[in-house]
C-alpha positions as CSV (number, residue, x, y, z in Angstrom):
1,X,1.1,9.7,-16.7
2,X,1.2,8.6,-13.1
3,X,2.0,5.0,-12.2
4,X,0.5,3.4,-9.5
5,X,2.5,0.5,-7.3
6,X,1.4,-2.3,-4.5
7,X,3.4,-2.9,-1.9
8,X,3.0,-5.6,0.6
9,X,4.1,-5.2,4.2
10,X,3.9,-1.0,3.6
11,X,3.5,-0.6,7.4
12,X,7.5,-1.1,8.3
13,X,10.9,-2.0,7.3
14,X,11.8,-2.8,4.1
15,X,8.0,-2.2,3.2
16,X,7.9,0.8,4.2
17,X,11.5,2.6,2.6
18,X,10.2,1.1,-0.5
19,X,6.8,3.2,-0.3
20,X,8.5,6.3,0.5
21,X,11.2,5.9,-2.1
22,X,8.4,4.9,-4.6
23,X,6.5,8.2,-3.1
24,X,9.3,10.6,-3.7
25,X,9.8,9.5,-7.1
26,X,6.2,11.0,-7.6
27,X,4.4,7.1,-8.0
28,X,0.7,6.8,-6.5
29,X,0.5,4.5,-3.9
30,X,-1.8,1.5,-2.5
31,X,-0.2,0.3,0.5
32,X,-1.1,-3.0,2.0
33,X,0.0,-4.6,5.6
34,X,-2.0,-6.2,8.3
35,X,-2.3,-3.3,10.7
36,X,-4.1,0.1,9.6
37,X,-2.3,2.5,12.0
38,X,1.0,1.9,10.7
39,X,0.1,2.0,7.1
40,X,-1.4,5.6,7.7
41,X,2.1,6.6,9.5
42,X,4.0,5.1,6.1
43,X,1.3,7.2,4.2
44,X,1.9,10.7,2.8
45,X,-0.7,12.9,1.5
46,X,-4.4,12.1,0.9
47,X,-4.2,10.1,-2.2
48,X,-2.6,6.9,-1.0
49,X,-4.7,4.0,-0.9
50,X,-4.7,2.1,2.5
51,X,-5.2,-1.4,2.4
52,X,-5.6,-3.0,5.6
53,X,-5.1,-7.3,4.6
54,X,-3.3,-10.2,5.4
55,X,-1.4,-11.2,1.8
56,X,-1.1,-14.9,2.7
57,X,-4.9,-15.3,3.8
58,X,-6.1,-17.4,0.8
59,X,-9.3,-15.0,0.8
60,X,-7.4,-12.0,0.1
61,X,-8.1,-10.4,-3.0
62,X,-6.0,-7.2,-4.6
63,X,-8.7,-6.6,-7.0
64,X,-11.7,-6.9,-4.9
65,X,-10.6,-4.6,-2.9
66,X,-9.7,-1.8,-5.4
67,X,-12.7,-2.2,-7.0
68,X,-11.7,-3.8,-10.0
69,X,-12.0,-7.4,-11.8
């Protein structure tokens, strides 16, 4: 079974070792940060979920915006 993580602030830094380490372990990932462009550089391969948001905008909603309730 595959696991899937979140991780906030994907795009760089910390953010972004933890994706890759997460990544090589063989984890799917949905990676979230504010700008799209450096989400997609943190991103490897085609079945990584890019999530463009801003976390601490009260309106921001993980499951809305995978779909799920």
């Amino acid at each position: 079974m595959t696991k899937t993580i979140a991780i906030t602030g994907a795009g760089a830094g910390i953010g972004r070792e933890t994706a890759r380490t997460f990544r090589a372990a063989g984890w799917r990932l949905a990676l979230i940060g504010r700008r799209e462009a450096p989400l997609r550089e943190t991103a490897t391969g085609d079945d990584v979920l890019i999530l463009p948001a801003d976390v601490g905008d009260p309106a921001f909603d993980l499951r809305a915006q995978v779909g799920r309730d």
